[in-house]
C-alpha positions, 0 to 999 in steps of 0.5 A: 129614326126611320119608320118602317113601311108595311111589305107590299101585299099581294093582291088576294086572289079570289076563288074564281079569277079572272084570268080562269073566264071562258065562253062556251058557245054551243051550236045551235045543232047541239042535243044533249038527248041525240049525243051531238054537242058542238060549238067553240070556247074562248078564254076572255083574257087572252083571246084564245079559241077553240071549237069542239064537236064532243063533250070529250073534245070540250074538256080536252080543250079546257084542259089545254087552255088552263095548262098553257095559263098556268097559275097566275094566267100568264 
């Protein structure tokens, strides 16, 4: 008689996933108080970067990066 072995389990995935890390750098110009907010992001898996002279620009970047990720960081 065979014995049947458990399904494989997928791995959890956390509420914060590494496939979802990024670095915001913020020049050193930025100020929050005088409306100038500039710098770069990089996403930590892949390596894909980006700089921004706005808050809206940061955000916009953001959005792109995480659509291009999809859901599992491909």
């Amino acid at each position: 008689m065979k014995s049947k072995r458990p399904a494989p389990r997928r791995p959890e995935i956390g509420e914060l996933p590494v496939w979802k890390a990024f670095v915001v750098q913020f020049s050193r110009d930025t100020r929050t108080r005088g409306g100038t907010f500039s710098g770069r992001i990089e996403h930590l898996n892949s390596g894909r970067r980006d700089r921004f002279g706005s808050k809206e620009e940061l955000l916009a970047s953001l959005d792109r990066m995480l659509d291009q990720l999809g859901e599992n960081g491909v």
